[in-house]
N, C-alpha and C positions, 0 to 999 in steps of 0.2 A: 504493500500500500504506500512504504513511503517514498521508493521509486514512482509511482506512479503518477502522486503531487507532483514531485517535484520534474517528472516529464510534463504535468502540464503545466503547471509555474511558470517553465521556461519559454514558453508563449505569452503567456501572460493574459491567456485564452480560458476561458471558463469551461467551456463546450464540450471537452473530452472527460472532463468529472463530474457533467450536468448530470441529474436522475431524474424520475419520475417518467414524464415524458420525453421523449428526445424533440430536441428543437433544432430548423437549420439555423447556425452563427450568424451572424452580418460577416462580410466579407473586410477583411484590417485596414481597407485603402480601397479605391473609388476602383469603379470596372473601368475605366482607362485606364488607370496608373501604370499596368502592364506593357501599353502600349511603347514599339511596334511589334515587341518580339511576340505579345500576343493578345492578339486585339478585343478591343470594348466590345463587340456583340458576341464574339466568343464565351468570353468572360463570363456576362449575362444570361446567357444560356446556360453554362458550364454552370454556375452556381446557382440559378435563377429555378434552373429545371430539371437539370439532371441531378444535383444534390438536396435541392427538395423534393424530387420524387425519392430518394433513398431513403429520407427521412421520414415520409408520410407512409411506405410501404413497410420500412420497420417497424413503426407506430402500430400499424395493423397487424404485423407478423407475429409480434413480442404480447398485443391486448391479452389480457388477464394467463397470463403467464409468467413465472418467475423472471425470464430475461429482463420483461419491466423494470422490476426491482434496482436491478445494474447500472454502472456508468456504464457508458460505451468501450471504454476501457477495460471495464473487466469484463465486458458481452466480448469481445474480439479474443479475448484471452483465451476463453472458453471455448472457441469454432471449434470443434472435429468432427468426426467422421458422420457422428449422428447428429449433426446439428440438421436443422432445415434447412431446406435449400435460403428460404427466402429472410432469414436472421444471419447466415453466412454472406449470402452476396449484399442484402438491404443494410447492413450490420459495419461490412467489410467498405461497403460505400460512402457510408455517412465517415468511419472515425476515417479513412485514406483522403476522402476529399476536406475535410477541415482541417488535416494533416497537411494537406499541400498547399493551400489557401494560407498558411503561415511561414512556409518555408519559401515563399515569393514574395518577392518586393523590392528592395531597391538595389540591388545588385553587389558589388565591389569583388571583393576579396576575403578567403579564410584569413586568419591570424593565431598566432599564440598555439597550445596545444594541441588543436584540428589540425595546422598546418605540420607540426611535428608528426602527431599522425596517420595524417595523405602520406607524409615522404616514408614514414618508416612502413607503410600497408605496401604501395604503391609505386616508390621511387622518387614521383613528380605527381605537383597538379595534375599536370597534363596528360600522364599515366592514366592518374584516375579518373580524368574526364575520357579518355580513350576505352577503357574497361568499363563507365559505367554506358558510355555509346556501343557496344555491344552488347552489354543486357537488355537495354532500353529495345534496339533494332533489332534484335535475335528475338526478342516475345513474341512469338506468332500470334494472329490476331489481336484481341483487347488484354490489359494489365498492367503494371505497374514494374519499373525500375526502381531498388531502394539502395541507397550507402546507409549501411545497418554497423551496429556496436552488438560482432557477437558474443556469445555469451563462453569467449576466451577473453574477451576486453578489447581485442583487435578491430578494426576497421575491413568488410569486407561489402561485396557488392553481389545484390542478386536480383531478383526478382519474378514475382509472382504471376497466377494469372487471374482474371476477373476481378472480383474485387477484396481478393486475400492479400493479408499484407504478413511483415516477418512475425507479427505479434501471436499469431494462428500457429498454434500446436499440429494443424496440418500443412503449416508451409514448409518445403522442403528443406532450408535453411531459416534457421530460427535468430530472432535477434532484437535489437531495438532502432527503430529506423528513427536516423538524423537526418537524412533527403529524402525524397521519392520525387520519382514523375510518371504522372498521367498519360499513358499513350494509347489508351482507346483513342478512337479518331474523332469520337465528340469535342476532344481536350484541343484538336487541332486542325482539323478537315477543313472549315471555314475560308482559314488563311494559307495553309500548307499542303490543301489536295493529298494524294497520297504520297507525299514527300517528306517523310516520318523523320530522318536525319537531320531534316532544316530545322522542323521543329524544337529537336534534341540539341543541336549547335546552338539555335535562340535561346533554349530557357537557362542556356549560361549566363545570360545576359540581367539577368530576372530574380537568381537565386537569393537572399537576404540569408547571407553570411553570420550576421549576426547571432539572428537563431537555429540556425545549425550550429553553429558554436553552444550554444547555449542548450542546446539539446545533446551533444558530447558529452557537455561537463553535467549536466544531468544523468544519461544513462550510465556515467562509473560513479555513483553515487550509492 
C-alpha cells in the first residue's frame, strides 16, 4: 500500500487511488498543449471518448461486485487468468490511459538518477529510445510500450497487448511502469495514418521528464 501512495503522489494525480466509483481525470494541460507532435482533436477524442468509454464500461462491469470496492490500483493488480474479460480490458484502460495523460507534457530531458539508470540498463539515451522503438513497433496490432522498474530494481523495456499493463500478474514481464505509450491507432491515426514510427519519434518530443523521474524515485521506495 505504501508503494502504491507514493506511485500516485508522484503525479500528484488523485485518480489512481480514487474509490467508490471510478471517475474519468481532467486531463493536467489543455488538448492542444501537445501540439504538433500530437494534435488537439486527437487529444479530445483520445481522452474525451475513448477513456470515458473505459470508464463508464468499468463502472458497469465492476456494479455490485467487490472490484467496486478497489482503487484502480489495486483492480489492475489483481487481473489474471479469471478475471472478466471486460474488468481486464475496461480496468486495464482506464489506470494505462490516466497513466499516460501524466507522463506527457512539456518535454526536455531525464536528469539525476533516471539518467544514471538509462546509461547503466541501456548504455545511452539513445539506446533506450532505440529499444523502447522496437517494443513500441514490434506490438502487433493495439497495446502499449512500457520502460518499467523490474522487480530486480533494474530498468527494463516491454510491453503489452490491449489494454494490460506490467502491473497485471498476467503480463508476461512484470514490473512498475515509469513510461508507456499508447499505440493503438486511436492514440495516433488522425495525424500519422498508419505511420506508427513517426508517431513513436514524436512522443519524444512530448515526454514530461519530470514525472518519470519522479515515478523512478517512487517505484524503489
Amino acid at each position: 500500500m505504501k508503494r502504491n501512495l507514493l506511485f500516485a503522489a508522484a503525479f500528484g494525480f488523485s485518480a489512481l487511488t480514487a474509490s467508490a466509483q471510478f471517475t474519468l481525470p481532467p486531463l493536467p494541460y489543455d488538448t492542444g498543449a501537445l501540439e504538433p507532435s500530437i494534435d488537439k482533436q486527437t487529444m479530445e477524442i483520445h481522452h474525451g471518448r475513448h477513456h470515458k468509454a473505459y470508464v463508464d464500461n468499468l463502472n458497469k462491469a465492476v456494479a455490485d461486485k467487490p472490484e467496486a470496492k478497489l482503487t484502480i490500483d489495486q483492480l489492475v493488480r489483481k487481473v489474471d487468468a479469471s478475471t472478466p474479460a471486460a474488468v481486464r480490458n475496461n480496468g486495464g484502460g482506464h489506470w494505462n490511459h490516466t497513466f499516460f495523460w501524466n507522463v506527457l507534457g512539456k518535454g526536455g530531458a531525464p536528469s539525476g538518477p533516471l539518467t544514471t539508470a538509462i546509461t547503466a540498463a541501456f548504455g545511452s539515451m539513445d539506446k533506450m529510445k532505440e529499444e523502447f522503438a522496437k517494443a513500441a513497433t514490434g506490438r502487433f496490432g493495439s497495446g502499449w510500450a512500457w520502460l518499467i522498474v523490474g522487480k530486480d530494481g533494474k530498468l527494463a523495456i516491454t510491453s503489452t497487448p490491449n489494454q494490460d499493463n506490467p502491473l497485471m500478474p498476467v503480463a508476461e514481464t512484470q514490473g512498475t511502469p515509469i513510461l508507456g505509450l499508447d499505440v493503438w491507432e486511436h492514440a495516433y491515426y488522425l495525424k500519422y495514418q498508419n505511420k506508427r514510427p513517426d508517431y513513436i519519434t514524436a512522443f519524444w518530443n512530448v515526454v514530461n521528464w519530470d514525472n518519470v523521474s519522479k515515478l523512478y524515485a517512487a517505484a524503489g521506495k
